[in-house]
Structures are given as C-alpha cells and as structure tokens.
N, C-alpha and C positions, 0 to 999 in steps of 0.2 A: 353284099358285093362291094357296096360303097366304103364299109368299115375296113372291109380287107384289102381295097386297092389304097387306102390312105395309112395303113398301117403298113404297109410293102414299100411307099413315097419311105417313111419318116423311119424306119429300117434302115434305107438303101445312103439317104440324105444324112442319118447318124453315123455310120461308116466312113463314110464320105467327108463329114467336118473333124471326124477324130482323125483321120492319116494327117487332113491338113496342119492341125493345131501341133500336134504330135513334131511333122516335121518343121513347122516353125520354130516350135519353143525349143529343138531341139533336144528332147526329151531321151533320143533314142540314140544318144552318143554315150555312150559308157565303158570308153577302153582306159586300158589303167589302174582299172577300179579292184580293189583285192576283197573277198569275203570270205568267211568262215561259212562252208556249204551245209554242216550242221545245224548250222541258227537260218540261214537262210530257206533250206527246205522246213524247218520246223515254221517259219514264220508262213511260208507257204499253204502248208498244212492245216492254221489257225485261220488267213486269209481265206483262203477258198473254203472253209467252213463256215465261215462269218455269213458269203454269199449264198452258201446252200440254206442256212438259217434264214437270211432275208425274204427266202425265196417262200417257207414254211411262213414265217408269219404275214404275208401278203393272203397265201391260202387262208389263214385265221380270221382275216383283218374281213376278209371275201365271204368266207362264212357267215359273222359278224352281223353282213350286211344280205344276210338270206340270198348270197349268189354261192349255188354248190359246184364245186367243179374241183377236178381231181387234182389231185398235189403236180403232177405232170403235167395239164393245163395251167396252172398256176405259175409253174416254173419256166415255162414256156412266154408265158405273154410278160411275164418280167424278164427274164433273161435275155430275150430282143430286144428290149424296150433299153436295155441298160446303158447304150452308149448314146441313147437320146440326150442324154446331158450335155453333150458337147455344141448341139445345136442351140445357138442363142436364144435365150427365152427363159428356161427353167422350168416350163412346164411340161414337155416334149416328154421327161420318162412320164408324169403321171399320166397323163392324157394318152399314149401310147398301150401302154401295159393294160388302161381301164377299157380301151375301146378292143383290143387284142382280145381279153378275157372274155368278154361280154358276147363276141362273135355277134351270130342274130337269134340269140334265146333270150338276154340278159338286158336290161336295158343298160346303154351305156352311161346314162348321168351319174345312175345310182355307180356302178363300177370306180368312174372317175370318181367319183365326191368319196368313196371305199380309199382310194387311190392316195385322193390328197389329205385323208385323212390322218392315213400314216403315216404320210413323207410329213407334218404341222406333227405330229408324237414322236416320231424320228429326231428332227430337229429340237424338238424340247425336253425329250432324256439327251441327246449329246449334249446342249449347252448343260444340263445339269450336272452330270459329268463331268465336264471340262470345269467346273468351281473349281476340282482337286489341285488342279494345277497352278490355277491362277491364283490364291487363298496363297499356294507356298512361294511364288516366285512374280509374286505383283501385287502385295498387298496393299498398297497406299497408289493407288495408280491410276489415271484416266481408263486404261485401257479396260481396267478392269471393270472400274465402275458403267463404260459404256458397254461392254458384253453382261450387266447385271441388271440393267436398265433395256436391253435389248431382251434376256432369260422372261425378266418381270412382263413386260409387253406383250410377250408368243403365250408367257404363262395365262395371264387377264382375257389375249383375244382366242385361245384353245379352251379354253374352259367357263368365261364370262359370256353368258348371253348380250347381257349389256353393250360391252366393250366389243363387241362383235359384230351387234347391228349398230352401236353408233359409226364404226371403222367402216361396214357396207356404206352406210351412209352420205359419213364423208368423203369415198373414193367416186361413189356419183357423183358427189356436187360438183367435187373437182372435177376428176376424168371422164365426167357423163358417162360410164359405164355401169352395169351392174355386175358388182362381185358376189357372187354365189360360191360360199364357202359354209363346210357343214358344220352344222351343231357337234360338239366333242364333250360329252360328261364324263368327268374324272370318273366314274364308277365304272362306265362300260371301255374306257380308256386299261383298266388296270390289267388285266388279261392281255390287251393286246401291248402293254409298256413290257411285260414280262418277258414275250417273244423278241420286243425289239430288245432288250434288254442285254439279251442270251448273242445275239449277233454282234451287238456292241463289245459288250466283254471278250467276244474273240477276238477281232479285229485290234482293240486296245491290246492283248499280246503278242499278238502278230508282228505289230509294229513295233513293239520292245524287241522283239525279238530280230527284227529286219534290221532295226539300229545296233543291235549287239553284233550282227555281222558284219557289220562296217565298222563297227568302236567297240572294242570289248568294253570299256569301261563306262555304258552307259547304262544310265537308273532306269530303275523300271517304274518312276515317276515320268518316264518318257513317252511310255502308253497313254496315258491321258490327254496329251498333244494333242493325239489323232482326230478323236469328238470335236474337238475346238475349233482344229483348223478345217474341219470337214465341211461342220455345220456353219460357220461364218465364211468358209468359202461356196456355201450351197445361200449362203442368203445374201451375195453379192450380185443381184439379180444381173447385171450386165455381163457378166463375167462366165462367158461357157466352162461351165466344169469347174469353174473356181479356180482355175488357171493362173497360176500367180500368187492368187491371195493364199490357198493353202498354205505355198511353200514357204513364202512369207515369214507368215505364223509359224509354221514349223522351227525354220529356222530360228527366229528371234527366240522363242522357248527355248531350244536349245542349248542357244550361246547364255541365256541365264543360267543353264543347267551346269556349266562348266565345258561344253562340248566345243573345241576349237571353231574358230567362223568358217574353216575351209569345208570342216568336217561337216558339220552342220548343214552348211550349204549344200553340199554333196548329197547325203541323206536326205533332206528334205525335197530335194528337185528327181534322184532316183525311184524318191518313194513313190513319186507320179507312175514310173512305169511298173514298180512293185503291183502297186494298184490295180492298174489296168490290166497286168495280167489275173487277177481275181474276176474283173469285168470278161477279160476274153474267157477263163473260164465257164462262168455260168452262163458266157455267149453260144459256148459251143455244146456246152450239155442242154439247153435249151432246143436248139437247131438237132441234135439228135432227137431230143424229147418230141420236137412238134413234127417228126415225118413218121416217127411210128404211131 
C-alpha cells in the first residue's frame, strides 16, 4: 500500500514539474514554424518506436534480474514513471518504475538496482555513440577530450569492480553516505546493450528525420547528436530533464554541421517538445495498459 501511495505522489508530482518547466522555458510556442508532414510523421513513427523498444528492454533487463512479469506490467511502471525526469534529482524515473514493478511480490531494491542498471548501460552505449560525431566535428578539442574522459570514467565505474568500490568509498568519506550501486559485468551486460541498442538506433533516425523536416538539407550525420546531447544532458545532475544543456549541444553540433544559428536553434529547442511527445505517448499507452 506504501509502494503504491508513493508511486501515485511521484506520478502526480512528475506531471506537475513538467507543465511548469514546459511553460517556463517556453517550449510550447511554435507558431511560424513550416515542416514537411512526411519527414515529420515519419520521424514520429521511429520516435514512438524507440519508446515502445525502451519499454521491451526494461522487461529484459527485469527478467535478467529473476523479476517475471508481463511485457504489459513492464510498460506500465515505465511508462508512468517516464516524466519523473523533470523532477529535480535524476533519480525519480529509476526509483519510480522499480518500486511500480515490484508492486508487493518483488522486492523493490532488487527492481531499482534492475533499474539503475540500465539507465549506467543506457548512458554508456549513448556516449559510445555519440564518438561518431564528435571524431568528425571536434577533433582537436577540449570538449571532446572532456566527453572521452567522462565515456572512460562510466566505462571503469559500469564494469571495474575496483573503480567502483573505491567511488563507494570516496562518496562516503565525503558525503557520509552510502552509495549502493550494482555490480554490471560486460558479459551479462551484452544481451541487455543489444536491446538498448535497437532503441537507440530508432531514436537516432527519428531525429534525422525531425531535422529534415525543418531543413531539407540536413546530414544524417545529425542523428548521432541525439546520444550526446541526451546522455550529457541526463548526467547534468542538477538540471531537470537536462533542460537547456540538451539544446545546447544540439545546437552547437549543428551550426558545426553547416546548419544556420537561427535554424539550429529552432530544432534544437522544438526537438524538446518532438520529444515529449514520444514521452506522452508511452505515458498514455501505459495508463491504458495499467487499467486493464
């Protein structure tokens, strides 16, 4: 009853910070704007696939971790859980979706540590990823070397036992707390990279394809942005949703890319609400999903 009055809070509270951010930043002004409805529904198409994948390899990842439960419950406590990102923290989707799943069959630790397992393999195929981009359009560059120095670091503390209990370690001494984060071996990682894998690559056309309808004359070296900016705006821990830093990145790829600053701009701050409508997707097929 406890898991389910606190997963109904962090529901009602993630709706709640996403209209606010939404009408801050401004996000949801887009008159003016011209698209080509073919690239656009197609990139839709890819988007909301990306999400219905994400939602398959959580069930995997769940499995994995000997919790059985239907592809439908699966999609269910992630698909609620999905605009928990906007609440400050960054932990709110894993903690959400693990404690959702889990109900009162499951234990919830194992769930979460399921949970954050993927979201630490998530982040470390995107930044793997995004090399493509940065290799063609930053090669002698600080930025570069500090997203390769950041790759090396997730790579050492996801797969070093080592580099994993001394990081516990020092996050005590400093913040007197303990970090209880799980053990991840490259071997039983490889099945579950495959799935994230498959998600990723949609998403990465998507977004070519969501930029071709604002700019015909963009490369589909554009796709590979999206990892980048995803995952460095997913590890700016103060920053709800990555809000800002995304677009950022987005942006500044771009205008390397040859893509106007106006242009650029444009795309990159709409792709927010491109986005989110993949989010209210798997939001409402989930809210079907959990009443039958």
């Amino acid at each position: 009853m406890k898991r389910k009055l606190f997963f109904n809070i962090l529901l009602y509270l993630s709706l709640i910070f996403l209209v606010v951010f939404l009408y801050k930043s401004n996000y949801l002004n887009v008159k003016g704007l011209k698209f080509n409805y073919l690239y656009l529904i197609l990139s839709l198409v890819f988007l909301w696939t990306g999400f219905y994948l994400s939602t398959v390899s959580w069930w995997f990842v769940l499995k994995k971790h000997k919790i059985i439960v239907s592809k439908k419950i699966a999609l269910s406590s992630h698909g609620l859980s999905v605009f928990a990102k906007y609440i400050p923290g960054k932990i709110w989707v894993i903690l959400g979706r693990g404690v959702k799943v889990a109900g009162e069959k499951y234990s919830a630790k194992t769930s979460t540590y399921a949970s954050l397992k993927e979201q630490l393999l998530y982040v470390w195929l995107g930044l793997l990823i995004s090399i493509i981009p940065l290799f063609i359009y930053r090669k002698t560059d600080l930025f570069l070397l500090g997203v390769f120095i950041i790759f090396i670091g997730i790579t050492f503390f996801n797969f070093s036992d080592k580099v994993r209990i001394f990081t516990i370690k020092a996050v005590k001494k400093v913040f007197k707390k303990e970090l209880d984060v799980p053990h991840i071996s490259f071997k039983e990682s490889l099945n579950i990279l495959v799935y994230i894998f498959f998600y990723w690559i949609a998403w990465i056309i998507a977004f070519w394809l969501f930029s071709l309808s604002i700019y015909p004359e963009t490369s589909i070296n554009i796709g590979f942005v999206f990892p980048l900016s995803v995952t460095l705006g997913l590890l700016a821990v103060i920053v709800p949703g990555g809000i800002g830093v995304r677009e950022g990145i987005m942006a500044t790829f771009m205008i390397l890319m040859g893509i106007p600053v106006e242009t650029a701009t444009t795309i990159s701050v709409i792709s927010r609400l491109w986005f989110i409508s993949g989010e209210l997707f798997i939001f409402l097929l989930a809210m079907i999903f959990n009443k039958n």
